[in-house]
Biopython code that builds the backbone (N, CA, C, O; Angstrom):
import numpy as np
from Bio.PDB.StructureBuilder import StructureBuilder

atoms = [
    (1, "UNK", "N", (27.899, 40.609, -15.786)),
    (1, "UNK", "CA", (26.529, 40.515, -15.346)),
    (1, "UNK", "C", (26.310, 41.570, -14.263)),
    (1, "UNK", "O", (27.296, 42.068, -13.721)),
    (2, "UNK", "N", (25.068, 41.940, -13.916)),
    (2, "UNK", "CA", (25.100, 42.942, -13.401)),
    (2, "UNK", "C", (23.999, 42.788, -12.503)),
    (2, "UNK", "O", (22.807, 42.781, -12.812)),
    (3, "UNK", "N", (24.525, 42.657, -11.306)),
    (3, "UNK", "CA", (23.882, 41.915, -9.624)),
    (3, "UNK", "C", (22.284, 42.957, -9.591)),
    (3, "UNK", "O", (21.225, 42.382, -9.342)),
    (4, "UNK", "N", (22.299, 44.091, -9.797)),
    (4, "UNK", "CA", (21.394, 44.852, -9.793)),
    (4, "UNK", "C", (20.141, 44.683, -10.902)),
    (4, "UNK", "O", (19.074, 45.295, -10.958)),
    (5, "UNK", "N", (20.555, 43.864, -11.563)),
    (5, "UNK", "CA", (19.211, 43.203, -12.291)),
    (5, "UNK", "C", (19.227, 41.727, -12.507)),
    (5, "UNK", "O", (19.715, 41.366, -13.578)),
    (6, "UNK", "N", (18.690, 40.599, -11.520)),
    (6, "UNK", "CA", (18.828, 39.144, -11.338)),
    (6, "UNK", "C", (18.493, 38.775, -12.618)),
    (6, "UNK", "O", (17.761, 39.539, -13.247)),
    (7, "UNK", "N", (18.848, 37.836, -13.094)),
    (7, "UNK", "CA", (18.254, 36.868, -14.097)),
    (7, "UNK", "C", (17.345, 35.929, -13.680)),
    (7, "UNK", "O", (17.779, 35.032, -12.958)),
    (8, "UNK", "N", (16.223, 35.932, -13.961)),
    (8, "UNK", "CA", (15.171, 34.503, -13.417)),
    (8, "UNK", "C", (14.828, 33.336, -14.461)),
    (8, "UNK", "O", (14.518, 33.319, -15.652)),
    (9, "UNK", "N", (15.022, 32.387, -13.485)),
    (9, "UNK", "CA", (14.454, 30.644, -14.577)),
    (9, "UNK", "C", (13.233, 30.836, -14.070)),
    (9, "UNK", "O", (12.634, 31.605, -13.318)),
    (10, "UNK", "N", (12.960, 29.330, -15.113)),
    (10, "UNK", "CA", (11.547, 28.797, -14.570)),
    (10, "UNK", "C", (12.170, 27.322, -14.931)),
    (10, "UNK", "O", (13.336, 27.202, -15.307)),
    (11, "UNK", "N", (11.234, 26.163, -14.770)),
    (11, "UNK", "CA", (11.452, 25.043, -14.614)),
    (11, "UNK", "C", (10.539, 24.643, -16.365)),
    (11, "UNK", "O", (9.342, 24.868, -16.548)),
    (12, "UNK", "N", (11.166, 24.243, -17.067)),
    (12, "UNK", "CA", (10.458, 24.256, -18.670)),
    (12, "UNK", "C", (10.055, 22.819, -18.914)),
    (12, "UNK", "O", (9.441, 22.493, -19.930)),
    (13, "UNK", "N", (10.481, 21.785, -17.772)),
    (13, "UNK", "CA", (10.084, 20.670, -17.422)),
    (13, "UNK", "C", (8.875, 20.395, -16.564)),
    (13, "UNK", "O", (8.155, 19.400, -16.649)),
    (14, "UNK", "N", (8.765, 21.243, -15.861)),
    (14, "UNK", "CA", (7.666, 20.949, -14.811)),
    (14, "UNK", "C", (6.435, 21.683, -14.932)),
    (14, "UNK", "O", (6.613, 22.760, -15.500)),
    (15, "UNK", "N", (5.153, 21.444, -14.561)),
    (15, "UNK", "CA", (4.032, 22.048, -14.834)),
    (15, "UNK", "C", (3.554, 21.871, -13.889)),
    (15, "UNK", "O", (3.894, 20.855, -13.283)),
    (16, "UNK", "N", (2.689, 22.627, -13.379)),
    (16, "UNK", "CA", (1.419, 22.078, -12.461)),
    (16, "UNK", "C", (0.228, 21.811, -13.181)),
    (16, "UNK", "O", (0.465, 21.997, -14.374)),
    (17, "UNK", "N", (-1.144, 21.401, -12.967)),
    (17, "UNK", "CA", (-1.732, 21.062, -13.522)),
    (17, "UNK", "C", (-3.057, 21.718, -12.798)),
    (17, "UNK", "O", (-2.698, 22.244, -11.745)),
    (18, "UNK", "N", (-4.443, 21.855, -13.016)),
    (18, "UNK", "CA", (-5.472, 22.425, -12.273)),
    (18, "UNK", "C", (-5.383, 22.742, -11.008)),
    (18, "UNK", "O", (-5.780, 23.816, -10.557)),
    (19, "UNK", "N", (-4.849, 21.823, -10.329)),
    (19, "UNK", "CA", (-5.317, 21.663, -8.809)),
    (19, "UNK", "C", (-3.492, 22.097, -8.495)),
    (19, "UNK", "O", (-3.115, 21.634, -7.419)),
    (20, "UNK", "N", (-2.494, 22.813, -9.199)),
    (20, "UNK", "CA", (-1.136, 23.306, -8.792)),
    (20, "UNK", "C", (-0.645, 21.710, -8.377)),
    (20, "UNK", "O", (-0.114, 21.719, -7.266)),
    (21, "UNK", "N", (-0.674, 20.926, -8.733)),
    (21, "UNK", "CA", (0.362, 19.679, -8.579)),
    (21, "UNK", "C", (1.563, 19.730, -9.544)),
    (21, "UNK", "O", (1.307, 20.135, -10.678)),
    (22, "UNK", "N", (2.554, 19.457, -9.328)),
    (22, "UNK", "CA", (4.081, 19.866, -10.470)),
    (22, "UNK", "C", (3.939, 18.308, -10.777)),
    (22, "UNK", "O", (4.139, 17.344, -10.037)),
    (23, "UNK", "N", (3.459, 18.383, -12.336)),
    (23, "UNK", "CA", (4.072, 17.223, -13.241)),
    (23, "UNK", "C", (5.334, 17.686, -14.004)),
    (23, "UNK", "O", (5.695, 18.776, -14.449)),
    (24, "UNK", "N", (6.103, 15.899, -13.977)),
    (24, "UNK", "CA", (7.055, 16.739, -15.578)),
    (24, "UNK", "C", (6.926, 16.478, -16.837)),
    (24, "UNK", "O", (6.679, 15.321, -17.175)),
    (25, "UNK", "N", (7.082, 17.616, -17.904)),
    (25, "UNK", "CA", (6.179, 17.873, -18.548)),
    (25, "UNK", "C", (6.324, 16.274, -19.439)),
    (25, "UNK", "O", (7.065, 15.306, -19.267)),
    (26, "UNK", "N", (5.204, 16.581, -20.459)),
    (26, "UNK", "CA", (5.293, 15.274, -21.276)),
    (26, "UNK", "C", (4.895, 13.854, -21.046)),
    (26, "UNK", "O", (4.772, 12.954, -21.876)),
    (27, "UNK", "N", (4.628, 13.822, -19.095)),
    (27, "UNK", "CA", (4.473, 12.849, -18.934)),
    (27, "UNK", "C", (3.261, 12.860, -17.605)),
    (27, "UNK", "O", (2.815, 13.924, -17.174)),
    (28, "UNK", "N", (2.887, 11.673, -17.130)),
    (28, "UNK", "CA", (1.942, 11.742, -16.227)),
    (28, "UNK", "C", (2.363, 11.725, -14.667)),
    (28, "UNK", "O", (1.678, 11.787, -13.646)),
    (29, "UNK", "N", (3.638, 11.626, -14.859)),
    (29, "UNK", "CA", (4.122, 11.421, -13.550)),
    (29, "UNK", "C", (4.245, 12.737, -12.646)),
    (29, "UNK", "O", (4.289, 13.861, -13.147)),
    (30, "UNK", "N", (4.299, 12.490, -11.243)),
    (30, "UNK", "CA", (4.184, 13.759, -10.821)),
    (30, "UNK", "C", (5.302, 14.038, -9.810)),
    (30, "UNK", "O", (5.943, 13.046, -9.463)),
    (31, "UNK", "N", (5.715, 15.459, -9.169)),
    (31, "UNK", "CA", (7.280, 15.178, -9.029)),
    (31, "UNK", "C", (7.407, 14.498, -7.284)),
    (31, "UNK", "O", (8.399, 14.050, -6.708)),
    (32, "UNK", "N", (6.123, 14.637, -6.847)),
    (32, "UNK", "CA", (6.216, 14.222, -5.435)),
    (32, "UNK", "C", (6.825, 12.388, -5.840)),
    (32, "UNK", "O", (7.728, 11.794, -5.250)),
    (33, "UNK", "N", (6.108, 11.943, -6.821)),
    (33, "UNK", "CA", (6.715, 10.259, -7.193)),
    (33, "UNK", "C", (8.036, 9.995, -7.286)),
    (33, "UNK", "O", (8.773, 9.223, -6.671)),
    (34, "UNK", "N", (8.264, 11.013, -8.435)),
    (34, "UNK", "CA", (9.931, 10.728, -8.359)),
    (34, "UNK", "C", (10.535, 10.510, -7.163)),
    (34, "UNK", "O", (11.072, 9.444, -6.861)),
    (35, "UNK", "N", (10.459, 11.675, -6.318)),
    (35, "UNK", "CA", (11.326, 11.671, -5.301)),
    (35, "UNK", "C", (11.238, 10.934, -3.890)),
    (35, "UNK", "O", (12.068, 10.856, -2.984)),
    (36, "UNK", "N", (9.286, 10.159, -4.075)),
    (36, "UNK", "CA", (9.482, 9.221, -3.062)),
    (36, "UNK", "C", (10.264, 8.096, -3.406)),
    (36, "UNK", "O", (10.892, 7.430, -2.583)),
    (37, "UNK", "N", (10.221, 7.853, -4.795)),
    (37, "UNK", "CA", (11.187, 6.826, -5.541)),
    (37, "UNK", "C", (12.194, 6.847, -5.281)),
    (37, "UNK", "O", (12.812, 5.844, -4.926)),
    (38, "UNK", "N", (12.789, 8.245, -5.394)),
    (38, "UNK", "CA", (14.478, 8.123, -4.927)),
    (38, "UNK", "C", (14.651, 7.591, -3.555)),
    (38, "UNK", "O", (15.260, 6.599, -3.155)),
    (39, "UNK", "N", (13.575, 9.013, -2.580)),
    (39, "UNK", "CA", (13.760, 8.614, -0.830)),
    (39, "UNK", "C", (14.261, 7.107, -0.874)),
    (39, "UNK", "O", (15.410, 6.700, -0.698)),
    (40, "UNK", "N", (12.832, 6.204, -1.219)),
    (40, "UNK", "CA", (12.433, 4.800, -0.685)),
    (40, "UNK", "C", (13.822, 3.992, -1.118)),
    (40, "UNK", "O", (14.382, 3.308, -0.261)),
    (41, "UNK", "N", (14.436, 4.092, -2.631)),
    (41, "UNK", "CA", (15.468, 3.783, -3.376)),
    (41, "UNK", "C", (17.362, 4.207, -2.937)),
    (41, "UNK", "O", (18.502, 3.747, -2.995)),
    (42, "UNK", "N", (16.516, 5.474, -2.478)),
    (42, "UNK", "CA", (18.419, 5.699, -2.443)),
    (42, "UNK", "C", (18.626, 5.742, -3.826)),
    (42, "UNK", "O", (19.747, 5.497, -4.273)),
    (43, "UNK", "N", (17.552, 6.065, -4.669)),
    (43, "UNK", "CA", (18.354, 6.190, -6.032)),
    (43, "UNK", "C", (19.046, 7.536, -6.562)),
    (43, "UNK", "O", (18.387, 8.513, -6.205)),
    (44, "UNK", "N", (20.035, 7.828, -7.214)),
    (44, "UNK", "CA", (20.884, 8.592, -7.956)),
    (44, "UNK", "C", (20.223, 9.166, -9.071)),
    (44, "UNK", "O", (19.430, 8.411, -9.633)),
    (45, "UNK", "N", (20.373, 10.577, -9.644)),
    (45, "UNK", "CA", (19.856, 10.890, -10.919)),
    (45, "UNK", "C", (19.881, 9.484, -12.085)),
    (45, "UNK", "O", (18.975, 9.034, -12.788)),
    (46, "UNK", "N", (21.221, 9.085, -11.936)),
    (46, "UNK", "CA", (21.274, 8.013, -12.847)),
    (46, "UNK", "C", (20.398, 6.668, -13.136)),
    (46, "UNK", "O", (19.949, 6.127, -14.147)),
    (47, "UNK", "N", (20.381, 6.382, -11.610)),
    (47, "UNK", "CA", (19.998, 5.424, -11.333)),
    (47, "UNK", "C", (17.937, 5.374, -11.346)),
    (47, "UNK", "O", (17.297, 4.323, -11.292)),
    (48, "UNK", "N", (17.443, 6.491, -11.412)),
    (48, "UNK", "CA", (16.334, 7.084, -11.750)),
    (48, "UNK", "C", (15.909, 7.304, -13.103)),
    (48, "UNK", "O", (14.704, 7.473, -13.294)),
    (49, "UNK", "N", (16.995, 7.340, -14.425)),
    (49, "UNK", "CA", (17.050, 7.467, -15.332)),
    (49, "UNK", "C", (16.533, 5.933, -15.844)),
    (49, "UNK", "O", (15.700, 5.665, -16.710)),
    (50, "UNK", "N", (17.243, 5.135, -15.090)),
    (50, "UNK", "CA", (17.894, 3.645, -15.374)),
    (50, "UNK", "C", (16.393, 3.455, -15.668)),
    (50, "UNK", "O", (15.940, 3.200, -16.784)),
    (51, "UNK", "N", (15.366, 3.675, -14.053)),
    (51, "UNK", "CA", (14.421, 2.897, -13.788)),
    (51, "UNK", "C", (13.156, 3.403, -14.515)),
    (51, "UNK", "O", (12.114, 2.778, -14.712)),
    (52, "UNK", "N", (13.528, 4.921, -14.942)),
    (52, "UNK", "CA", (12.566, 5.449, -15.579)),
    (52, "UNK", "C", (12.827, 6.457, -17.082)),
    (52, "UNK", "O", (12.794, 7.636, -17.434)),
    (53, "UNK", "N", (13.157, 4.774, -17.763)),
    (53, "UNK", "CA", (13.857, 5.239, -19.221)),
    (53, "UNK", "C", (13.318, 6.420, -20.277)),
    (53, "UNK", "O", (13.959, 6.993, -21.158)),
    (54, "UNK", "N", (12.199, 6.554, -19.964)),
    (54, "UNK", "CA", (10.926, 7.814, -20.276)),
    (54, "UNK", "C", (11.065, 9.408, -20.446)),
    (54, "UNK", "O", (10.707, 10.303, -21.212)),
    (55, "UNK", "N", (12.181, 9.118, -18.661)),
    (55, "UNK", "CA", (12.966, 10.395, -17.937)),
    (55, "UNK", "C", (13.599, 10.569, -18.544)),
    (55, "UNK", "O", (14.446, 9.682, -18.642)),
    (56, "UNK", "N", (13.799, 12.001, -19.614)),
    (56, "UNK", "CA", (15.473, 12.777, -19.880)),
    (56, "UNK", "C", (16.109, 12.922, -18.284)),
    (56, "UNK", "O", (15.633, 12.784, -17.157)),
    (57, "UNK", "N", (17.247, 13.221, -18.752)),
    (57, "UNK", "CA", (18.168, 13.446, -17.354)),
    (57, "UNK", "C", (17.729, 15.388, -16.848)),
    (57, "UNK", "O", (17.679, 16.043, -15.807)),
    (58, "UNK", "N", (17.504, 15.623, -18.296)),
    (58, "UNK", "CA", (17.306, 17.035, -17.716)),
    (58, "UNK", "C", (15.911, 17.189, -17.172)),
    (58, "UNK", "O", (15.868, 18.070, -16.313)),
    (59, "UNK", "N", (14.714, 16.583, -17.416)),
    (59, "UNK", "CA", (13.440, 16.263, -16.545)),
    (59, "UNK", "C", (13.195, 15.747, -15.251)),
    (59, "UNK", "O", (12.152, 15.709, -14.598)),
    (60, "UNK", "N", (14.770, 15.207, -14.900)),
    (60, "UNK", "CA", (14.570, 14.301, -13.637)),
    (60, "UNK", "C", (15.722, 15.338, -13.052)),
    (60, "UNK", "O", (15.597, 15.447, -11.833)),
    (61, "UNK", "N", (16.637, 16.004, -13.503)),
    (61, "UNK", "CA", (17.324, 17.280, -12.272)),
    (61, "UNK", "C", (16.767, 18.420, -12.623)),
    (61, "UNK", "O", (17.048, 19.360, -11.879)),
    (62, "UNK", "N", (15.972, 18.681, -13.635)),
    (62, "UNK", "CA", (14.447, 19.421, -13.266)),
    (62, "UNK", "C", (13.685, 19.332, -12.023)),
    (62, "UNK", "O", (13.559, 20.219, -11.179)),
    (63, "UNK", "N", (13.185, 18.138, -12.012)),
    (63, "UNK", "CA", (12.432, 17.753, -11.255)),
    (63, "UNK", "C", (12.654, 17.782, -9.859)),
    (63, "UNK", "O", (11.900, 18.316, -9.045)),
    (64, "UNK", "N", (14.057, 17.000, -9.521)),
    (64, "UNK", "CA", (14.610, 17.214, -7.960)),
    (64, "UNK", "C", (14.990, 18.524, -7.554)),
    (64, "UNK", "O", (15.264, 18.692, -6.366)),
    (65, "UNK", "N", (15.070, 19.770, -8.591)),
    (65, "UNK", "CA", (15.541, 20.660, -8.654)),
    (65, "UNK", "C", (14.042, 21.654, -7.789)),
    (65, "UNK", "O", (14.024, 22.230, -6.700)),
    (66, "UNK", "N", (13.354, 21.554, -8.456)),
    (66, "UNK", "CA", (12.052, 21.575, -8.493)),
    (66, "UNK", "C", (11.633, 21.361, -6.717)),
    (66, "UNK", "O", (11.308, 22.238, -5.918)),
    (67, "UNK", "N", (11.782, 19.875, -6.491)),
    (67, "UNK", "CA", (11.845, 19.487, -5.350)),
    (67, "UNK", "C", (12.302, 20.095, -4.139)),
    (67, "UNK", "O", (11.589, 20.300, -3.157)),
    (68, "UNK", "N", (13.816, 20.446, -4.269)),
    (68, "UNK", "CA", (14.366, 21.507, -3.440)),
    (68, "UNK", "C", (14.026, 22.679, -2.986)),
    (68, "UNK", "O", (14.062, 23.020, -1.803)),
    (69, "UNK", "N", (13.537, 23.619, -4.310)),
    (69, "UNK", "CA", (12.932, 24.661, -4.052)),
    (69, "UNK", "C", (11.596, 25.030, -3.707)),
    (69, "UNK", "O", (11.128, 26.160, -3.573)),
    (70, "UNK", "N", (10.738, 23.278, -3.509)),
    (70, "UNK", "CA", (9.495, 23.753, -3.121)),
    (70, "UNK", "C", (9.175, 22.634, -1.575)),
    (70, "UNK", "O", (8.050, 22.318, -1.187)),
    (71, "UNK", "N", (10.319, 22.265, -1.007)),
    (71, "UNK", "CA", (10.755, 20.944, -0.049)),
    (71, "UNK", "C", (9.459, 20.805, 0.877)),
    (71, "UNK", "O", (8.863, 19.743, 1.053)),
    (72, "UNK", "N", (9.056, 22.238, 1.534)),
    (72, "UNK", "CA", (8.561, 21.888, 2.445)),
    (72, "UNK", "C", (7.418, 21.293, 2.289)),
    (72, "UNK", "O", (7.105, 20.315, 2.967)),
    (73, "UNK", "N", (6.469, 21.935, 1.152)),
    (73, "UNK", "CA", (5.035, 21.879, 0.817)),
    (73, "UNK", "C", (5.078, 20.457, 0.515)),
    (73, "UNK", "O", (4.167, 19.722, 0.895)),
    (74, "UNK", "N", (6.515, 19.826, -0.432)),
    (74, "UNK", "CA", (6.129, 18.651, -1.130)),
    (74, "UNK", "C", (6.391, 17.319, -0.095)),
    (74, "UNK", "O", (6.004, 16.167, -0.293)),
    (75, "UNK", "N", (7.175, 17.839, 1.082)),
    (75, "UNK", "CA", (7.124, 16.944, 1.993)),
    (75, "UNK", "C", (6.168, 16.710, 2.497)),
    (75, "UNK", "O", (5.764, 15.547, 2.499)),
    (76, "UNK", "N", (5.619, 17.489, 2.968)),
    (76, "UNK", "CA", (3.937, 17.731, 3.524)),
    (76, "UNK", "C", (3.132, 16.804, 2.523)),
    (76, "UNK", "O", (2.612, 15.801, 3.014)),
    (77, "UNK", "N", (3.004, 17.000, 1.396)),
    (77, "UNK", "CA", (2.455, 15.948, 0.652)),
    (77, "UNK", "C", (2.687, 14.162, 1.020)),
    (77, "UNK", "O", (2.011, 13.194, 1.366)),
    (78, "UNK", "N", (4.238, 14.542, 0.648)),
    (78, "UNK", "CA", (4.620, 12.613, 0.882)),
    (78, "UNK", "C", (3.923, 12.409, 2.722)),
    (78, "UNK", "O", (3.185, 11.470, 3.020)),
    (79, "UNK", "N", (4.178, 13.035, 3.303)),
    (79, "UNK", "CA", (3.796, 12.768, 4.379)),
    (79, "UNK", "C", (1.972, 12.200, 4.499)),
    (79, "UNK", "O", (1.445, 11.215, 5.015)),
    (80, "UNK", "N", (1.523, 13.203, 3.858)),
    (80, "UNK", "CA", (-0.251, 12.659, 3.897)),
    (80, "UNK", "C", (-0.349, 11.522, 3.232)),
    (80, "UNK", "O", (-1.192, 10.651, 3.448)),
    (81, "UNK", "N", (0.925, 11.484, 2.006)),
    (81, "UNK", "CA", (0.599, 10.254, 0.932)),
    (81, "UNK", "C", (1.157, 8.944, 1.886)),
    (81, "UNK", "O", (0.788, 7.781, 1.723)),
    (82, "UNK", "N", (2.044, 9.369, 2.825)),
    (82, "UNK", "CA", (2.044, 7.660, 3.755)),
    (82, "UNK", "C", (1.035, 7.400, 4.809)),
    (82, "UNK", "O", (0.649, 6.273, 5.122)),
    (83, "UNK", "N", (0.629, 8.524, 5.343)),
    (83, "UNK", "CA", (-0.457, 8.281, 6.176)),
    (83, "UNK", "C", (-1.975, 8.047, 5.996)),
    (83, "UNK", "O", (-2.818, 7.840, 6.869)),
    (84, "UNK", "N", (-2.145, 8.143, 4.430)),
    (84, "UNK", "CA", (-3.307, 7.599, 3.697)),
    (84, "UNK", "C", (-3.020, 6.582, 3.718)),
    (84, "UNK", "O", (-3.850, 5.814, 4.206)),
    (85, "UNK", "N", (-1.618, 5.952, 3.176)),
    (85, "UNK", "CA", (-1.433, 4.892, 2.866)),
    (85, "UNK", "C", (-1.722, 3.516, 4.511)),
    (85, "UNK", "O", (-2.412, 2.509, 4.670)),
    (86, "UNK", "N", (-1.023, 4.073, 5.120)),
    (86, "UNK", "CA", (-1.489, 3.160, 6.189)),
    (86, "UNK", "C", (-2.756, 3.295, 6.817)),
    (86, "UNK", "O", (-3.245, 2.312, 7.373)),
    (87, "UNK", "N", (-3.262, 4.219, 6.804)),
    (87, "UNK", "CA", (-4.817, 4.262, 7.063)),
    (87, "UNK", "C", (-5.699, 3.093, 6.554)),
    (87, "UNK", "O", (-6.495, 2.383, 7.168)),
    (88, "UNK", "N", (-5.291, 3.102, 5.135)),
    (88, "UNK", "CA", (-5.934, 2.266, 3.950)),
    (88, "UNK", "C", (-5.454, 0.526, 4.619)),
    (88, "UNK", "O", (-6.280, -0.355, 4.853)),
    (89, "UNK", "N", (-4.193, 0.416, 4.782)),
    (89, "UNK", "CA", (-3.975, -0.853, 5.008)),
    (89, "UNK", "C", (-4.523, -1.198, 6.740)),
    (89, "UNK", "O", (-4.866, -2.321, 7.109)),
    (90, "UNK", "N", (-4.509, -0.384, 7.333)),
    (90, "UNK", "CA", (-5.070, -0.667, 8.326)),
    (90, "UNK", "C", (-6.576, -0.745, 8.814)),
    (90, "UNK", "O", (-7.016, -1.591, 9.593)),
    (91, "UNK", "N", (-7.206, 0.166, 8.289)),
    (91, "UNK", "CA", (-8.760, -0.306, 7.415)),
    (91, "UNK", "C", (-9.408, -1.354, 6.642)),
    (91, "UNK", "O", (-10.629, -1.507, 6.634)),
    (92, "UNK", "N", (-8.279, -2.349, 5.745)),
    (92, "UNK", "CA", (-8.113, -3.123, 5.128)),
    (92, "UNK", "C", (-8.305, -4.377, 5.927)),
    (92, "UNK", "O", (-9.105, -5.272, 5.654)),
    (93, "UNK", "N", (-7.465, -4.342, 6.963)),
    (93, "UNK", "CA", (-7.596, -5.569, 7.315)),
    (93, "UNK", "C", (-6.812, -6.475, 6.764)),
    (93, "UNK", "O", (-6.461, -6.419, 5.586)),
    (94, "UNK", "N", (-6.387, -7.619, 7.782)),
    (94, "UNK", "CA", (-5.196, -8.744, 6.302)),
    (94, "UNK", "C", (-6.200, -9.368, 5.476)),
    (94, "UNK", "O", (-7.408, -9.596, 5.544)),
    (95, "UNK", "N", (-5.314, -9.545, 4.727)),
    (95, "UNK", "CA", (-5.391, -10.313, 3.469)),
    (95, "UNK", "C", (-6.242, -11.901, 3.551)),
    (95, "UNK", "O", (-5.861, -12.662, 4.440)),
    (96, "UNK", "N", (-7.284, -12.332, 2.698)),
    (96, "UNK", "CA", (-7.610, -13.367, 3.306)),
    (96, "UNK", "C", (-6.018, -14.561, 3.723)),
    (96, "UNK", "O", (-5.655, -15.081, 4.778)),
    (97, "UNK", "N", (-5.448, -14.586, 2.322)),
    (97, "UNK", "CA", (-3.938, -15.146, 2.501)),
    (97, "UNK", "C", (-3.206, -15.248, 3.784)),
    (97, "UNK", "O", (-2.968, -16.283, 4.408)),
    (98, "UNK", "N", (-2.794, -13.716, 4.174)),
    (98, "UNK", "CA", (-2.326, -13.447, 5.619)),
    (98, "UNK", "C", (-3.220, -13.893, 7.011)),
    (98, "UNK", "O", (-2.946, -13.909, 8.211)),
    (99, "UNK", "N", (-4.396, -14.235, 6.237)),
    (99, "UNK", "CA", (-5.839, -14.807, 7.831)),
    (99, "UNK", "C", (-5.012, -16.337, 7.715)),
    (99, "UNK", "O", (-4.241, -16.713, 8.598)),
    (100, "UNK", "N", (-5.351, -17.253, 6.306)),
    (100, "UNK", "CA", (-4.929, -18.448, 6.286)),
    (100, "UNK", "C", (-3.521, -18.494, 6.793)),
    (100, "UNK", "O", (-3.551, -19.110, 7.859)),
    (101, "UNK", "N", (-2.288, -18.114, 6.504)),
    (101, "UNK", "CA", (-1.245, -17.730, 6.737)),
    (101, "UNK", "C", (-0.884, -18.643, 8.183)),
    (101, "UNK", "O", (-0.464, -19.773, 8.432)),
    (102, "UNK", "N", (-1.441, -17.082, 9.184)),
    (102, "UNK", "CA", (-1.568, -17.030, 10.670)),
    (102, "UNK", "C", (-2.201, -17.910, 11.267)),
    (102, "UNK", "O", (-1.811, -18.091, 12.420)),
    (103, "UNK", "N", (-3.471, -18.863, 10.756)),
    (103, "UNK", "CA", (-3.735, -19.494, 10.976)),
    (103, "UNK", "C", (-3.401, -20.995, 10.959)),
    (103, "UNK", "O", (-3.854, -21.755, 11.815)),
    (104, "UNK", "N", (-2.530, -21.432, 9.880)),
    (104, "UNK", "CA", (-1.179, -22.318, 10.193)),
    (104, "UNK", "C", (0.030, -22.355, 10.330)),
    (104, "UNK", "O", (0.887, -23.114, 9.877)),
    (105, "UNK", "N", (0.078, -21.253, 11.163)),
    (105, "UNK", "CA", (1.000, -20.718, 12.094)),
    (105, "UNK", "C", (2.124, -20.317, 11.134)),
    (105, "UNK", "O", (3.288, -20.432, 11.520)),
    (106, "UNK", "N", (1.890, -19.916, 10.076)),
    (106, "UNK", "CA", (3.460, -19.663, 9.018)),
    (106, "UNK", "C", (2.908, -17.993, 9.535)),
    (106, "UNK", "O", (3.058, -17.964, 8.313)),
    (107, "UNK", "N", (2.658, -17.262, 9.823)),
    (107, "UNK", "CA", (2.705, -15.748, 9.462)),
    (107, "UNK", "C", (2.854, -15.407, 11.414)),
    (107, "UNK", "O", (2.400, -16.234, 12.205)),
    (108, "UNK", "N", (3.147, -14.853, 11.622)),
    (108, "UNK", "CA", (3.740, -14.096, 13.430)),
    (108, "UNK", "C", (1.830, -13.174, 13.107)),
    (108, "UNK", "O", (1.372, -12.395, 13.943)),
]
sb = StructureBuilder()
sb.init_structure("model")
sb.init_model(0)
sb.init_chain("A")
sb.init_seg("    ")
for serial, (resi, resn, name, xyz) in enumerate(atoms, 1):
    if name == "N":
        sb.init_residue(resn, " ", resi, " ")
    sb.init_atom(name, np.array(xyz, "f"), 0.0, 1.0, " ", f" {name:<3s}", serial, name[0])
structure = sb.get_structure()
């Protein structure tokens, strides 16, 4: 091989879609999911396979692959995607359940 002319991939699993979001391909999922799945999970390629029988193995180390090489931007994502998320629940308000709850003293 010859260092003076690189060979380049591309990811034949992953797509972006209008708005540049990386799905993998074939499916609706998108790769920021996977990998909050793993984060939240501690899950393993395998163990990602397990939960998402859908996933080839080569779509899901696509995908984390994917992940790696684009870390920062997609962290930046998960990051807005938790801070929507608690926005939302904290906007929300409890649950009527969690009002009754607290109110006979089962909930802190």
């Amino acid at each position: 091989m010859n260092a003076a002319f690189p060979i380049t991939t591309s990811y034949e699993h992953i797509r972006l879609d209008d708005e540049g979001v990386p799905h993998i391909v074939g499916t609706t999922m998108k790769i920021v999911e996977l990998v909050m799945a793993q984060k939240a999970y501690g899950w393993s390629p395998e163990e990602l396979h397990f939960q998402h029988p859908y996933l080839s193995m080569s779509q899901i180390h696509s995908a984390l692959a994917y992940y790696w090489e684009h870390k920062e931007e997609l962290d930046a994502d998960i990051e807005d995607r938790l801070n929507y998320a608690e926005q939302s629940r904290q906007e929300a308000g409890d649950s009527p359940l969690a009002t009754r709850l607290r109110k006979d003293g089962l909930l802190a």
